[in-house]
C-alpha positions in Angstrom: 22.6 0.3 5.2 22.4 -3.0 6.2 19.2 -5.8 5.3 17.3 -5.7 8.6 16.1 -9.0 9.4 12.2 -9.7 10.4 11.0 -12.5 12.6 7.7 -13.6 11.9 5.7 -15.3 15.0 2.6 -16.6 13.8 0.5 -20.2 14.4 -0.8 -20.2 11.1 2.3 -21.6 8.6 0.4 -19.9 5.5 0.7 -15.9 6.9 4.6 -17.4 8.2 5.4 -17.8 4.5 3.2 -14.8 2.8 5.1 -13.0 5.0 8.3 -13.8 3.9 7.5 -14.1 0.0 6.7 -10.4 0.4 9.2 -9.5 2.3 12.4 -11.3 1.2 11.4 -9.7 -2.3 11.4 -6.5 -0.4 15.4 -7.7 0.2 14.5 -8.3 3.9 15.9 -11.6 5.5 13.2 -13.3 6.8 12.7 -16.3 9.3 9.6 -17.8 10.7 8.3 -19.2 13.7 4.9 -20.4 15.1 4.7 -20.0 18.2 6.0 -17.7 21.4 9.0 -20.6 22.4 10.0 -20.9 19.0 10.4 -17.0 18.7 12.8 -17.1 22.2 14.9 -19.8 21.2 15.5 -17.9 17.6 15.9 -14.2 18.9 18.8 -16.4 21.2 20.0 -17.1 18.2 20.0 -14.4 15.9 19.6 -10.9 16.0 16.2 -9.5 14.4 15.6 -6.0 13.9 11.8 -6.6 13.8 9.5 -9.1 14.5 5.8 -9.3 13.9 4.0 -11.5 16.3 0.4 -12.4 16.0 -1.3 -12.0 19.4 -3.1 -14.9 19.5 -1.5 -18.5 19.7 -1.6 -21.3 21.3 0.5 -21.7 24.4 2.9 -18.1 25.4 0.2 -15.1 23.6 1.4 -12.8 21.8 2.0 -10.3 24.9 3.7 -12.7 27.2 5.9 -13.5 23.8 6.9 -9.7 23.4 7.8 -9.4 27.0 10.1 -12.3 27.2 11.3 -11.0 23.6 12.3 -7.4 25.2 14.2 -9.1 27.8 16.7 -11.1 25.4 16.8 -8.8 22.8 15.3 -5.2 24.3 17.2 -3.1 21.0 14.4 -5.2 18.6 10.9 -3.9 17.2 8.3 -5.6 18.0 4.6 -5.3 16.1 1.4 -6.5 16.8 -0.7 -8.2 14.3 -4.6 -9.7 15.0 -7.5 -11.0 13.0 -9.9 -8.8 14.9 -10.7 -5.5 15.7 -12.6 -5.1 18.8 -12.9 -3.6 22.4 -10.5 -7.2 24.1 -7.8 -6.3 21.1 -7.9 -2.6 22.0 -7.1 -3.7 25.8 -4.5 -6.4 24.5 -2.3 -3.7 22.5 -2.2 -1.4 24.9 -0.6 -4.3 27.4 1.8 -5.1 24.0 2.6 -1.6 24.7 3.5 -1.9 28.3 5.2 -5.2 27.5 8.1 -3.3 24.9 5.9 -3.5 21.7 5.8 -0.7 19.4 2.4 0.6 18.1 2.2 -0.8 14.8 -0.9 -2.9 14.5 -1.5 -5.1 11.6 -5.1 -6.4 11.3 -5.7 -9.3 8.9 -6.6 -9.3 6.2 -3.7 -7.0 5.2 -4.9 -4.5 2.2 -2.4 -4.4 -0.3 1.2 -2.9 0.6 0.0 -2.4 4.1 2.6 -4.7 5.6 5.2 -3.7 3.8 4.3 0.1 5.0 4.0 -1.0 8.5 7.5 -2.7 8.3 9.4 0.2 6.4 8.0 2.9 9.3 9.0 0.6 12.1 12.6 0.2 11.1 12.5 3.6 9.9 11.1 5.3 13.1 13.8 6.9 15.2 16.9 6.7 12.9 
């Protein structure tokens, strides 16, 4: 089996490198970005088996990111992560959804092991 590599698209550089701590120890490769142009210019770059992208950022959201994702690199998992939990995010992941994302949501704060549970089920699903 080969180490799947995770994109990680989120504004806020702290999550960006929690993210990879955990998961490069995890044996993961792990790059990331903070914001939707930054994610398109690496997925034209390399090829990532997952990427989590936070919804909200400023500039391309976290939706219009996935979509534009899908269309350069369609065979990638895509997960979508938020601060909140409300009615607006419910409405948001289901247009994730439509956009190619896959129906992993990450809510921060993470409780412990939860993103590395969400990640091993995403690249896991369908093999």
């Amino acid at each position: 089996m080969s180490i799947a590599n995770i994109l990680v698209v989120d504004d806020e550089p702290l999550i960006g490198l929690a993210f990879q701590r955990e998961l490069i120890a995890d044996g993961y490769t792990v790059d990331s970005v903070l914001n939707g142009e930054e994610a398109l210019k690496a997925v034209r770059l390399k090829k990532y088996d997952l990427a989590l992208i936070d919804k909200d950022m400023p500039g391309m959201d976290g939706i219009e990111t996935c979509r534009e994702i899908k269309k350069i690199a369609p065979e990638s998992v895509l997960v979508f992560m938020t601060g909140l939990f409300d009615k607006h995010n419910v409405s948001k992941e289901k247009q994730f959804v439509e956009a190619g994302g896959r129906t992993y949501y990450l809510y921060k704060p993470f409780a412990q092991g939860e993103l590395r549970a969400v990640v091993h089920k995403a690249l896991n699903e369908g093999k």
